[in-house]
C-alpha positions in Angstrom: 8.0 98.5 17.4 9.9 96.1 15.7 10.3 92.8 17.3 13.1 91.8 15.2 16.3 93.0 17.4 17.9 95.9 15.6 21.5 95.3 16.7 21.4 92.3 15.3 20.2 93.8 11.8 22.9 96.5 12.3 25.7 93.8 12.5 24.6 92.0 9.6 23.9 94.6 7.6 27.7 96.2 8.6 29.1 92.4 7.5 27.2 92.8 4.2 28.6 96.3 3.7 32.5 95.5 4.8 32.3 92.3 1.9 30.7 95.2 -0.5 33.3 97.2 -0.3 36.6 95.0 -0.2 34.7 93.0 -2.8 35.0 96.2 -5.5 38.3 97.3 -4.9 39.7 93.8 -5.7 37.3 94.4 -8.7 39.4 97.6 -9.4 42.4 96.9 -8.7 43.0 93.6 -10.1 40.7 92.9 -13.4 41.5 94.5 -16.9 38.5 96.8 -18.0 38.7 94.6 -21.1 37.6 91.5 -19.5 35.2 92.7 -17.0 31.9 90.5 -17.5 28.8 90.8 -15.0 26.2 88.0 -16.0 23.2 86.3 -14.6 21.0 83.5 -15.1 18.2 81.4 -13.3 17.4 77.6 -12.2 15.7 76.9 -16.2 18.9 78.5 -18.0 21.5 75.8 -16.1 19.9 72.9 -17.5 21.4 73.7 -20.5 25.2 72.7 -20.4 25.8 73.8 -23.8 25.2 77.1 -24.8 23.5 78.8 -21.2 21.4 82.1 -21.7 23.0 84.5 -19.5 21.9 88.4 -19.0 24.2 90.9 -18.5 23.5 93.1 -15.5 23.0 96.7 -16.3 21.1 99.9 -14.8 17.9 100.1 -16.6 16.6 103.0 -14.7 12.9 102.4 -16.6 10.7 101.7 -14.2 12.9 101.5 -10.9 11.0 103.6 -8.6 8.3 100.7 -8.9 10.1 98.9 -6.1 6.7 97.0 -4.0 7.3 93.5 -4.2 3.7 93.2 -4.9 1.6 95.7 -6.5 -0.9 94.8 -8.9 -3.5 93.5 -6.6 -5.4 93.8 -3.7 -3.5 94.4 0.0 -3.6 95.7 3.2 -2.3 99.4 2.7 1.5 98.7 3.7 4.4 97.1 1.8 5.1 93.4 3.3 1.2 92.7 3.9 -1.1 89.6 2.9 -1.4 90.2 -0.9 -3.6 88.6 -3.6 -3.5 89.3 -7.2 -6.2 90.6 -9.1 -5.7 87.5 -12.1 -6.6 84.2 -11.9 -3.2 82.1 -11.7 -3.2 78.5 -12.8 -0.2 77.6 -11.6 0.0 74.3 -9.5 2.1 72.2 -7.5 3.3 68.8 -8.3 2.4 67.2 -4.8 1.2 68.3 -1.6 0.8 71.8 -1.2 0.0 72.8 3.3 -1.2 76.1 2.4 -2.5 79.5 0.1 0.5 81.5 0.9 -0.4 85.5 1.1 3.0 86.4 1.6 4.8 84.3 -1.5 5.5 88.0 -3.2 7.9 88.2 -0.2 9.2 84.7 0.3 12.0 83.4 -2.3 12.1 80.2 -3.2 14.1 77.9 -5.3 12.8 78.2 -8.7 13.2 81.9 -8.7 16.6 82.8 -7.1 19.1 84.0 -9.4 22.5 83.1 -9.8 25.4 85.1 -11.1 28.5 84.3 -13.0 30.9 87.4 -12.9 34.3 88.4 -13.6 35.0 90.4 -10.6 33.1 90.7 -7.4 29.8 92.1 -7.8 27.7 94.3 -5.3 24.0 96.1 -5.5 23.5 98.1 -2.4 19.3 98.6 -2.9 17.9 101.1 -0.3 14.4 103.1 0.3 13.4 105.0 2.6 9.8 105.9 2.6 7.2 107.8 4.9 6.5 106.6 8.4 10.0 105.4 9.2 9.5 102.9 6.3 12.9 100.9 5.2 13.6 98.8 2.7 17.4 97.2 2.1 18.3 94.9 -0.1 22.5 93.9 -0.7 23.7 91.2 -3.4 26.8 90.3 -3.1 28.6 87.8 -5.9 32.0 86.4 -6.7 33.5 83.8 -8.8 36.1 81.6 -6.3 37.7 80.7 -9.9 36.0 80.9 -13.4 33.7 77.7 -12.3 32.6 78.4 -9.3 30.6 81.0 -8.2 29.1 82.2 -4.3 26.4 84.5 -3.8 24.8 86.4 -0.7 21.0 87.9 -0.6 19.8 90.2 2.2 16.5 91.8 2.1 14.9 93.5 4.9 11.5 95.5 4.9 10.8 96.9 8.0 7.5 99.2 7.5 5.4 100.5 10.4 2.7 102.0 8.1 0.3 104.3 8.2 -2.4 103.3 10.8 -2.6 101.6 14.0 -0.5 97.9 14.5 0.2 97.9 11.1 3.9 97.0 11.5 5.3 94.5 8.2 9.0 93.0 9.8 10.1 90.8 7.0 13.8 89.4 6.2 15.6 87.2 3.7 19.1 85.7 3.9 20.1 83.4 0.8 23.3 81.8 -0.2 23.5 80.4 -3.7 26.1 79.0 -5.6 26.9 77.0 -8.6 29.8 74.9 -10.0 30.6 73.6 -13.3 33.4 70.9 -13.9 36.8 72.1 -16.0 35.3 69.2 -18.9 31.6 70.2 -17.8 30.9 66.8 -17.4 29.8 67.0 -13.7 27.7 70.3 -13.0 25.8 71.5 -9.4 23.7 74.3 -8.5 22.0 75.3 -4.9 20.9 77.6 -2.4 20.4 77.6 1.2 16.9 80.3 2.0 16.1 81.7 4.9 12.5 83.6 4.9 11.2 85.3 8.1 8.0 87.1 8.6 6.8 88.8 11.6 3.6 91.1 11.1 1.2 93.2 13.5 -2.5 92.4 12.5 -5.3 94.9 12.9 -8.1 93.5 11.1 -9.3 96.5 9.7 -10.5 99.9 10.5 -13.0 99.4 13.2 -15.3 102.0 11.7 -14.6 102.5 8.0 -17.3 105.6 7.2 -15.5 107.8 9.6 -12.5 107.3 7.7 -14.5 107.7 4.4 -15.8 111.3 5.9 -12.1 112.3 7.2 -13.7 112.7 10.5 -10.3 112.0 12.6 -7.9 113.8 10.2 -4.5 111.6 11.6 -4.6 107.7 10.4 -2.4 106.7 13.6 -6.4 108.0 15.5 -8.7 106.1 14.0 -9.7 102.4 16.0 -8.7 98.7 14.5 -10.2 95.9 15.2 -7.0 93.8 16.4 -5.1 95.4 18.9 -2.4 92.4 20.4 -2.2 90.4 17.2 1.1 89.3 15.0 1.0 86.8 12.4 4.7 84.7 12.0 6.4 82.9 9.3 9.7 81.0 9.1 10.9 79.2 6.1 14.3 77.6 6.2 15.5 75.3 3.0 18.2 73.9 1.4 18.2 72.7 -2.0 20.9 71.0 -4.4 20.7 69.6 -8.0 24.0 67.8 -9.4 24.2 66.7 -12.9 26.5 64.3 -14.5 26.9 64.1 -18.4 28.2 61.0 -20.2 27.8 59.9 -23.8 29.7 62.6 -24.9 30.1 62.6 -29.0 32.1 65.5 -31.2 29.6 67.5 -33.5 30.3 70.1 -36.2 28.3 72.6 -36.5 27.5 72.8 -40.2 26.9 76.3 -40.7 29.8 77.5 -38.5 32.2 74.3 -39.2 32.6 74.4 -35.5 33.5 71.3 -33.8 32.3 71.2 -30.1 31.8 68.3 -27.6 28.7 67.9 -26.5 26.5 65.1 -24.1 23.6 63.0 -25.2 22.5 61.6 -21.8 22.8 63.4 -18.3 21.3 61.9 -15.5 20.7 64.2 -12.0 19.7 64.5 -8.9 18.0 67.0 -6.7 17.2 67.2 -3.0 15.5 69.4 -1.3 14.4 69.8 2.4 12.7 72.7 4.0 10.7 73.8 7.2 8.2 75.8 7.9 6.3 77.6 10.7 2.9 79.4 11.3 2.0 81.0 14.1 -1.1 83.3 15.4 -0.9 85.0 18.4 -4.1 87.2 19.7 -2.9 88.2 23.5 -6.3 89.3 24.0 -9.0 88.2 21.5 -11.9 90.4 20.6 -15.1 88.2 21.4 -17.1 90.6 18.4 -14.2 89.6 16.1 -14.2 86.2 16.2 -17.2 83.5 15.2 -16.2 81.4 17.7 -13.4 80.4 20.3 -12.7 76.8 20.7 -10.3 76.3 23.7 -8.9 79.7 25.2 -10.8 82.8 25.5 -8.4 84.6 27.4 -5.0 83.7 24.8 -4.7 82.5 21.2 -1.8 80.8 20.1 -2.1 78.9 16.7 0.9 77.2 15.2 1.7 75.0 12.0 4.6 73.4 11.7 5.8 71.2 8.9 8.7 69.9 7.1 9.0 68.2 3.4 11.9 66.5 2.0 12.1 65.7 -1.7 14.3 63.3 -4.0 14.4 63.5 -7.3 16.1 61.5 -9.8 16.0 62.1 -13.8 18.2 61.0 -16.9 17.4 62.4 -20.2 18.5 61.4 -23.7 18.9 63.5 -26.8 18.4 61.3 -29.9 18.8 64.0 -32.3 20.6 67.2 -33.4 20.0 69.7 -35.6 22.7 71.0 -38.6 23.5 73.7 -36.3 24.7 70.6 -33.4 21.4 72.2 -31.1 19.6 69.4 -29.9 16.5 68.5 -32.0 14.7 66.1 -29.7 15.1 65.3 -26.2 13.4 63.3 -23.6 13.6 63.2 -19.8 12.1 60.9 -17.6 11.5 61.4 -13.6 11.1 60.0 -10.4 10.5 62.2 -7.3 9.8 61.0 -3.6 8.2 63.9 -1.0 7.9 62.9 2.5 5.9 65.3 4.5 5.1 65.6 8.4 2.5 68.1 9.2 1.3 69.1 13.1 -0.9 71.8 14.5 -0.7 73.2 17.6 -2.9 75.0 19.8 -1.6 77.0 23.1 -3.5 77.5 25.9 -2.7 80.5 28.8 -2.0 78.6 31.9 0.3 79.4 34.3 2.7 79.7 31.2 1.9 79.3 27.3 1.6 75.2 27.0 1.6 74.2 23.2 -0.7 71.2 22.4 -0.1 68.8 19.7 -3.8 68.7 18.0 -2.7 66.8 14.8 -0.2 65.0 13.4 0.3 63.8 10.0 2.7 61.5 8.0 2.6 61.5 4.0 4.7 59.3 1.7 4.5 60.6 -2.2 5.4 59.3 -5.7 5.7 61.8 -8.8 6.6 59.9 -12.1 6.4 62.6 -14.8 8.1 62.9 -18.4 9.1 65.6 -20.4 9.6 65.8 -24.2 11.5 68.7 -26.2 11.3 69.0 -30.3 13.6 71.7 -31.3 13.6 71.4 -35.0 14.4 74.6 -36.6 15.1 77.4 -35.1 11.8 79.2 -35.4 9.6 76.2 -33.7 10.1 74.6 -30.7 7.7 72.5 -29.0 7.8 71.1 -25.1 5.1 68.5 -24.0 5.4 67.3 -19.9 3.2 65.8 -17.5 3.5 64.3 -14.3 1.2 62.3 -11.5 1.1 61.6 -7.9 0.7 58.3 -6.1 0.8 58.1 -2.3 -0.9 59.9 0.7 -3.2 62.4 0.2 -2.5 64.0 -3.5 -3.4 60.2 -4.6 -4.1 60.4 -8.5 -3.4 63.8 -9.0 -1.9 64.4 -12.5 -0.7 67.2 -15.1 -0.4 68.4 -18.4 1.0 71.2 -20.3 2.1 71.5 -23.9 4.1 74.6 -25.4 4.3 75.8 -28.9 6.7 78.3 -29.5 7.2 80.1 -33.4 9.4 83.1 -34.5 8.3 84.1 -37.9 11.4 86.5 -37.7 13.2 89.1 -35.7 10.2 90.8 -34.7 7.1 88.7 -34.7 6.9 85.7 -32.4 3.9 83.5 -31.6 3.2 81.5 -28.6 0.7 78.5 -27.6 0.0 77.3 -24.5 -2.1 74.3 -23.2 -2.8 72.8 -19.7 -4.9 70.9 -17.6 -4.2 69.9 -14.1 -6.2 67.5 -11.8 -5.1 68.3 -7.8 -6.2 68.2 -4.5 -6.9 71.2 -2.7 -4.0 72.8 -0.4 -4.7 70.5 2.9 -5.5 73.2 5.2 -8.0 73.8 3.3 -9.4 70.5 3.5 -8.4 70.1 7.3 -7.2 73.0 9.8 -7.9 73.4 13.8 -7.1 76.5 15.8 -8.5 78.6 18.7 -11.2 80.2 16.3 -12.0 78.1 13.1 -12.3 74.4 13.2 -13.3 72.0 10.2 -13.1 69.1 8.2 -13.8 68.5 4.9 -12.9 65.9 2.0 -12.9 68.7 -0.7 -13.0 66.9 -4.8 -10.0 67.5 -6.8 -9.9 70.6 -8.4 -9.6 70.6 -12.4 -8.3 73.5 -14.1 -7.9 73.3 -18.2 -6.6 76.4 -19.6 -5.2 77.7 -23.3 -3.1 80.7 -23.8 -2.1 82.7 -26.8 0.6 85.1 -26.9 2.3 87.1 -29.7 4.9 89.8 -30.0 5.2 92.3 -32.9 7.1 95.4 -32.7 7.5 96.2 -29.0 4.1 95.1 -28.7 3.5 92.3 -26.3 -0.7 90.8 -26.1 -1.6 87.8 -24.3 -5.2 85.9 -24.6 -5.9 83.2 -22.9 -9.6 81.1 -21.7 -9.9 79.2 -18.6 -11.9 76.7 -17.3 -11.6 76.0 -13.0 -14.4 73.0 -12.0 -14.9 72.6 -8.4 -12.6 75.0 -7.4 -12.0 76.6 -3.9 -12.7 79.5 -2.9 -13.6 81.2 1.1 -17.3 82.2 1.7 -18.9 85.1 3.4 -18.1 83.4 6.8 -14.4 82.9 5.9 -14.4 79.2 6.1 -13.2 77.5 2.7 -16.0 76.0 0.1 -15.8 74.3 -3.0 -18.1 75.6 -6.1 -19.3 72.2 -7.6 -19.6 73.4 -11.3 -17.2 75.1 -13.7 -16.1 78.5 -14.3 -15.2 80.0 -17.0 -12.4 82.8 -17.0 -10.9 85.1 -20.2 -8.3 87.3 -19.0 -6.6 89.2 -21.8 -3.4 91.3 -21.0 -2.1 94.0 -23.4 2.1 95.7 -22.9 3.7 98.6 -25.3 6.3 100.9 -24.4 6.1 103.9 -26.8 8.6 106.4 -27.3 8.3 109.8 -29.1 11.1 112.4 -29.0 12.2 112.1 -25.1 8.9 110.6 -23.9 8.5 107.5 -22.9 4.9 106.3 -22.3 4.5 102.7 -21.1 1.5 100.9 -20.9 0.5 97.5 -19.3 -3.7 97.0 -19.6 -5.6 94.0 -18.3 -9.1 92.8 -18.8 -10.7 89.5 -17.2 -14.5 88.4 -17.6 -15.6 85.1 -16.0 -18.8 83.3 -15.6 -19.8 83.6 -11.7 -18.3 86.9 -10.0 -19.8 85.8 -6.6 -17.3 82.6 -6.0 -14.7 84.4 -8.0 -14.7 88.2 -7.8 -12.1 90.0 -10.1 -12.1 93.5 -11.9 -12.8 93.6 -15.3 -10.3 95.8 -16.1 -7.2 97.0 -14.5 -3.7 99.1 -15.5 -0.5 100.6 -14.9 0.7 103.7 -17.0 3.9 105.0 -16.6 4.5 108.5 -18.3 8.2 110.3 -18.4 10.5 112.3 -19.8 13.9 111.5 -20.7 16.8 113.7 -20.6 20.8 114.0 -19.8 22.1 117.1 -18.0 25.4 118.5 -16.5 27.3 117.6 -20.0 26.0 114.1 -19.9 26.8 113.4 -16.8 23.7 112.7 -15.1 20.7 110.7 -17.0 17.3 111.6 -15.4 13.8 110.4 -15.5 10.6 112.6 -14.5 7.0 111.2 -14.9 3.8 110.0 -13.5 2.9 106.5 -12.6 -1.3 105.7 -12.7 -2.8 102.5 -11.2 -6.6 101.9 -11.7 -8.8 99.3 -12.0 -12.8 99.0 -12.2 -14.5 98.5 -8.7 -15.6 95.0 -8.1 -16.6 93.0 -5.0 -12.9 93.0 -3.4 -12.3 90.2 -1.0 -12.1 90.9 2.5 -9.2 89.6 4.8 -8.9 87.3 7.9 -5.6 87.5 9.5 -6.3 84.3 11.5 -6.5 81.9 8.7 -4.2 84.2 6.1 -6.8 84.0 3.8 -8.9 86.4 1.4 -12.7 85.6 1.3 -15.8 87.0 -0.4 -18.5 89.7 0.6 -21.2 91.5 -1.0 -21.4 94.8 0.5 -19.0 97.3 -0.6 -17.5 97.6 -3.9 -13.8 98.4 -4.0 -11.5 100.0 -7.1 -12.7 102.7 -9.4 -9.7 105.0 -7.7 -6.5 106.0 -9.3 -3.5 106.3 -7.7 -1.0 108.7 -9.1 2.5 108.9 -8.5 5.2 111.8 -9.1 8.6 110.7 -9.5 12.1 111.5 -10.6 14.3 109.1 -11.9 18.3 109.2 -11.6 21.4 107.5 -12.9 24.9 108.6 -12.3 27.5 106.0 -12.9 27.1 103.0 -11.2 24.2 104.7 -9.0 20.6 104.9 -9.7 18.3 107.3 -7.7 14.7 107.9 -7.3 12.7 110.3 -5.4 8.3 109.6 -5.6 5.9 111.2 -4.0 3.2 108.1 -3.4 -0.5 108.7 -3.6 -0.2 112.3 -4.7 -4.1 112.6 -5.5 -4.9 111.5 -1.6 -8.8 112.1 -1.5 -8.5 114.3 -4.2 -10.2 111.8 -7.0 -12.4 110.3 -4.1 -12.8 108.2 -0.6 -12.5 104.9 -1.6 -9.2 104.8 -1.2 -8.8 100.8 -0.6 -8.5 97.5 -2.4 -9.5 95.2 0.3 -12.0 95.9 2.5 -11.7 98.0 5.7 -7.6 98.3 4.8 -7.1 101.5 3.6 -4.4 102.6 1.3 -1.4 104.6 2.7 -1.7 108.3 2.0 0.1 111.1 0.4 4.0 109.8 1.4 7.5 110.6 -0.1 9.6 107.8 -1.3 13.3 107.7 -1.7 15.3 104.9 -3.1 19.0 104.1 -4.3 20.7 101.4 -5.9 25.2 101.3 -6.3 26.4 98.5 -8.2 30.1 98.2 -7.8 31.2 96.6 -10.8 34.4 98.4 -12.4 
C-alpha cells in the first residue's frame, strides 16, 4: 500500500491536467501556425549569451517504449529500486560528497533539468501503466510569460508495487524552472526550485532463492523475503539560481556573413545554491539472522541522516579573442565557490514513543578555487582545459583535472580526446556512519582516478575507448562494511553504437565491453548490450506511423553485487554468478499526431532461456508483464 496519500496525488495531478489543457487552447487559438516554435535547452547551453544551442522538441517514437529510468545495470527487479550501473563512472564531485546515492537515476538535480523556450504553451502528458498495478506519470508543462521569460512545471510520479512481497517503489518529483534573459541581454538568470521524494518497501531478498530457481511456489506474491516491516526514505528539497551580468560590450562583424552583432567580452556571475536532505531506515521489527549486529534497539530501528549544504559561487570570465566569424577564440574564467555543510545522524530508540537521538553532528566550511580555459580557433578544433581544488574541512587538498580535445574533420567524421585525473576524499559516510546495525570509523586515503577517453564518429557510427586507472579506491566487502583497495586498478571499457536501416527495418545496436585488473574489489561484466530490432511502417493512408520489434538485453554473468538496504549500498560476494540471461521484449510502437503510443510485453522469454533470472543477488527480475505507455504533446 502506498504511503503517499492518493488524494493528494489526485489533486495535483487534476491541477497539472486543468493548466494542460487551458495552456493548448491558448496555443490554438491565439499563435499563427507560422510562428509556432517549441525549443529546449540545458544548464551548459545558457552560458552562452550569443548564439544558444537549442533542440526542437519533436516525437521521435525510436526507442520510446524504453521508458525505466534506469536500465542498463544491476537492480532489484522493480522500476524506482537501488540501482548500480554495470560501467565504471569517473565522475566526481567538486567538494564534499555525504553519500553513494542508489537512487540518483530517479532524483533530478540541477545540472540536468531542462529548460524550455517556446512560442506557445507547451504540454507532454507521459503515462504507463504496467503489470501489477504499476504507474508511471510524468506532465511538463511550459510557457513563455513574454519572449524573455520562460516558467516551467515537472511532475513525475512512479508508483510500482512489483512483483514479489514488500516490494513497493513510491517515488515523486515536483520542479519549477525558469529562465530570463534581459531585452539588451546584458543581465541573464536561470533556476529551479526541486523537490525529490522517495519512499520504498525493502525486502532484502528472497529468503530462499533455489525454490524460486526450481518454480516450486508457482505465484511470486508466495514466496518468503527476508524484510518484512522495512521502508527506506528520501527527501531532497533545493533551490538553485545563477545570474549573469555582461559588460564590455564591443560591435563585431562577422567577416564571412558581413553581419554586425553586439557581443560581451567579460561577464561576471553568480550562483547559489541551497538544498536539504533526509535519510531514513525504519525496520519495525528487525530480523536478528538479518543483521550482523544491533547496536542500541532490538525491538525498533530508526536511522536518520539529515543534512543541508549551501553554496556560493562567484566567477567573471574574459574573452581576449575572436575568431573571423566574431565566435570567441579564447576565453578564460576564473572561480571562487564557498560550501557550508552541517551533517547529523540520528538514531531512534522504541520507548514509550519513537525518541530520535542526535549521535553526530558536524560543521564543514569549504573553499573551491578552480579555472577554466576555452581555445576555439577554427571551427573544426576546440579545446577546454579546467581544474579546480578544495581547501577547508574535510575534502582538504582535494583537486581536479580534465582537458577536452574536440576535431571535426567534416560533416561526418568527428574525433574526440578526453583526459582527467582527480584526487578526492571518499563520500563521508563512507569514512564515518552510525546506525542501529553498522557502526565505523575510518580515515579512508584520497581516492585518485586518472582516466583517458577516445571517441569518434563516422557515418552513424558512434565508438568510444577509453583506459582507466582508480588507486585506493572504495569499494564494500563481503560483510557490507566499506574498504579501501590500497593499489591501483586498471579498467578498459570500450562502448560501440550504430543504428542501421535497410528497407523498413531499423536495427539498433548499443555493445559494451569492460576488462579490469582485479574483478574481486571491482566485479563488472565483460560484455553487455541492448538490441533493438523493428519494423517501420505507415497505415490508414498515412495516418498512423507504427513501430513493431524486439528489444534484447544481455550481458555475460559475473560476480554481481549483492544489496544491503540498511546502508543503500551494493557490496561484493563470491558465490553465485549473475547475467548470462536475455531478456526479450515484444513491442508496438505508435504515433498519431501529437500522440505517441506503445504497447510491450516485458520479459516475454520468462524461464524460457533459463532460471537465473536476476542481476543482483537474491532480487529476482519481474516476470512475463504487459506494459502500456502514452505520451500527448499539445503544441499546435
Amino acid at each position: 500500500m502506498s504511503t503517499q496519500n492518493p488524494i493528494k496525488k489526485l489533486i495535483i495531478t487534476g491541477f497539472f491536467l486543468l493548466l494542460c489543457f487551458s495552456g493548448s487552447a491558448q496555443a490554438i487559438s491565439e499563435t499563427n501556425n507560422d510562428t509556432i516554435f517549441f525549443r529546449y535547452f540545458n544548464f551548459i547551453d545558457f552560458e552562452n549569451p550569443y548564439d544558444r544551442p537549442e533542440t526542437y522538441v519533436d516525437t521521435i517514437l525510436d526507442n520510446f517504449q524504453l521508458y525505466e529510468p534506469a536500465r542498463f545495470g544491476q537492480g532489484l527487479g522493480n522500476t524506482g529500486k537501488a540501482f548500480k550501473n554495470y560501467y565504471f563512472i569517473t565522475k566526481q564531485t567538486e567538494g564534499f560528497l555525504a553519500y553513494d546515492n542508489v537512487f540518483n537515476s530517479y532524483m533530478p538535480q540541477p545540472e540536468n533539468i531542462v529548460y524550455y523556450n517556446v512560442s506557445s504553451p507547451f504540454t507532454d502528458l507521459y503515462y504507463v501503466m504496467g503489470g501489477k498495478k504499476e504507474q508511471i506519470l510524468k506532465v511538463t508543462h511550459s510557457q513563455n510569460i513574454n519572449r524573455n521569460f520562460n516558467v516551467g512545471i515537472n511532475y513525475n510520479i512512479i508508483n510500482s508495487p512489483g512483483s514479489f512481497r514488500r516490494q513497493h517503489s513510491d517515488i515523486s518529483n515536483f520542479i519549477v524552472s525558469s529562465h530570463f534573459t534581459g531585452n539588451k541581454k546584458r543581465y541573464r538568470v536561470i533556476g529551479n526550485i526541486i523537490f525529490n521524494k522517495c519512499n520504498n518497501q525493502e525486502n532484502g531478498g528472497l529468503d530462499n532463492i533455489e525454490e524460486f530457481k526450481e518454480d516450486l511456489l508457482g505465484r511470486p506474491e508466495l514466496y518468503e523475503v527476508r524484510l518484512i516491516n522495512t521502508q527506506n526514505k528520501l527527501k531532497e528539497r533545493g533551490i538553485f539560481v545563477k545570474q549573469y551580468l555582461h559588460f564590455a560590450g564591443k560591435n563585431i562583424k562577422d567577416s564571412l556573413d558581413q553581419i554586425v552583432k553586439k557581443v560581451f567580452r567579460t561577464t561576471l556571475s553568480h550562483t547559489i545554491y541551497a538544498k536539504r536532505e533526509s535519510l531514513i531506515y525504519i525496520d519495525n521489527n528487525p530480523n536478528p539472522w538479518y543483521y550482523p549486529l544491533t547496536q542500541f534497539d532490538n525491538t525498533y530501528t530508526g536511522d536518520s541522516t539529515r543534512y543541508n549544504i549551501l553554496k556560493n559561487e562567484l566567477d567573471i570570465s574574459h574573452i581576449f579573442a575572436f575568431r573571423n566569424d566574431s565566435v570567441p577564440m579564447l576565453t578564460l574564467r576564473i572561480g571562487l565557490a564557498h560550501q557550508y555543510i552541517d551533517f547529523r545522524q540520528f538514531i531512534s530508540l522504541n520507548t514509550d514513543s519513537v525518541i530520535p537521538i542526535l549521535k553526530e553532528k558536524y560543521f564543514f566550511n569549504q573553499y573551491i578555487p578552480k579555472v577554466n580555459l576555452v581555445f576555439n580557433p577554427s571551427k573544426k578544433l576546440k579545446t577546454t582545459l579546467q581544474a579546480y581544488t578544495v581547501s577547508g574541512d574535510y575534502n582538504n587538498k582535494d583537486l581536479g583535472f580534465s582537458g577536452n580535445l574536440n576535431y571535426s574533420i567534416n560533416s561526418q567524421h568527428n574525433l574526440g580526446l578526453d583526459v582527467s585525473f582527480s584526487h578526492v576524499q571518499p563520500a563521508f559516510m563512507n569514512n564515518r556512519f552510525i546506525s542501529n546495525h553498522f557502526i565505523w570509523d575510518y580515515d579512508f586515503n584520497k581516492t585518485d582516478i586518472l582516466h583517458f577517453g577516445l571517441d569518434y564518429f563516422f557515418k552513424g557510427y558512434t565508438a568510444k575507448a577509453e583506459f582507466i586507472r582508480a588507486s585506493d579506491i572504495i569499494y564494500y566487502d563481503a560483510y557490507a562494511r566499506p574498504k579501501q583497495y590500497a593499489g591501483d586498478i586498471d579498467i578498459i571499457q570500450v562502448v560501440l553504437n550504430k543504428n542501421f536501416r535497410i528497407y523498413k527495418f531499423n536495427f539498433s545496436n548499443n555493445l559494451f565491453f569492460q576488462k579490469n585488473s582485479n574483478s574481486k574489489v571491482l566485479p563488472m561484466p565483460l560484455f553487455a548490450a541492448h538490441h533493438s530490432l523493428y519494423w517501420n511502417t505507415h497505415v490508414f493512408k498515412k495516418a498512423l506511423f507504427a513501430q513493431i520489434g524486439i528489444d534484447l538485453c544481455y550481458n555475460t554473468s559475473y560476480y554481481g553485487y549483492s544489496y544491503l538496504p540498511a546502508t543503500r549500498s551494493f557490496y561484493i560476494q563470491n558465490h553465485t554468478l549473475t547475467g548470462n540471461y536475455p531478456v526479450i521484449d515484444v513491442f508496438l510502437n505508435m504515433e498519431i499526431k501529437n500522440a505517441r503510443i506503445f504497447i510491450k510485453a516485458y520479459h516475454l522469454n520468462e524461464r524460457l532461456t533459463g532460471t537465473e533470472m536476476y542481476t543482483t543477488t537474491d532480487y529476482p527480475l519481474q516476470g512475463l508483464a504487459f506494459k502500456l505507455g502514452l505520451s500527448w504533446m499539445f503544441r499546435d
